[in-house]
N, C-alpha and C positions, 0 to 999 in steps of 0.2 A: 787605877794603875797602882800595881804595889809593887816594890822589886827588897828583898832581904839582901844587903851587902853586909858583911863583917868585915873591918876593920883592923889592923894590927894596933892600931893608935887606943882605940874603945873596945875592941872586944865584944862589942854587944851590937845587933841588926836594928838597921838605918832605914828608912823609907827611901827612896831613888823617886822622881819622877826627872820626867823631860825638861830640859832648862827654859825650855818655850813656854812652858806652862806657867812660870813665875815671872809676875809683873811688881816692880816695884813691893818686890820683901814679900808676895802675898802670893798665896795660892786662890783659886775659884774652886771651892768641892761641894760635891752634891751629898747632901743628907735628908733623908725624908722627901725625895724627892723637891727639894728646894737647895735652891744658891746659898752658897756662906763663903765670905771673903774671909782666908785664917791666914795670918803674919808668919812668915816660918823666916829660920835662919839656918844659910846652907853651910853643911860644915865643910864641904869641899865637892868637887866637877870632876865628870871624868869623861872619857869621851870613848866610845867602841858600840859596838851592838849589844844590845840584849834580848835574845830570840824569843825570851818566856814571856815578855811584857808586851809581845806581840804591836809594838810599836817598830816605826821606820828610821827611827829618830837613834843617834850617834851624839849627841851631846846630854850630861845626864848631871841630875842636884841630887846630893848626897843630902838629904836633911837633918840638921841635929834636930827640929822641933820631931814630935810625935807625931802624927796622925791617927784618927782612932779607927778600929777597925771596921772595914766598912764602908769609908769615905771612898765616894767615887771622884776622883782629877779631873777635873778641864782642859785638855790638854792644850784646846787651843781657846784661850779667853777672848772673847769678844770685850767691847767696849762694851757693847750695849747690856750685855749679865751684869744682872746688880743684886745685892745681899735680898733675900727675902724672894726672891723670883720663881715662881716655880716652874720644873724644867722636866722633861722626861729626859734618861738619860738612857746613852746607846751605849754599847760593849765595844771598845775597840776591836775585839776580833771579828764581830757580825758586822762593823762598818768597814774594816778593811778587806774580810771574805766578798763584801757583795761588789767592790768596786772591784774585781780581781779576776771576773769573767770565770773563777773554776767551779761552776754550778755545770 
């Protein structure tokens, strides 16, 4: 999930993901088709929809850390995902198109 906000504080585009998806200061992202546990700090919340990140979700983290490009979100972290695990990873639109009965 990637969402570009600009900022009138910064000036310069932020990463956004769902606030669901950060556990204790950390995101779960997929690279290389493996897990990696990465530290971020959110520079602020905002709450509304965002129809391009084809998410459901109304609560949202501003991040000041980077992410590089490419990194796929876990939107929803399991306990059981641990650093090193390798995962195949699904698109949010193909997993929210199939549960949505519009085939």
């Amino acid at each position: 999930v990637r969402g570009d906000v600009s900022s009138a504080r910064s000036g310069r585009d932020r990463w956004v993901v769902p606030r669901r998806s950060i556990r204790d200061d950390r995101l779960l992202i997929v690279r290389d088709a493996m897990v990696h546990s990465v530290s971020v700090t959110v520079d602020f919340t905002m709450r509304g929809t965002l129809p391009k990140l084809w998410l459901p979700d109304r609560s949202w983290a501003v991040l000041e850390t980077p992410l590089r490009e490419g990194d796929l979100v876990i939107v929803d972290p399991s306990r059981t995902l641990r650093d090193g695990m390798e995962v195949r990873a699904i698109d949010a639109r193909a997993s929210l198109s199939a549960g949505s009965g519009d085939e």
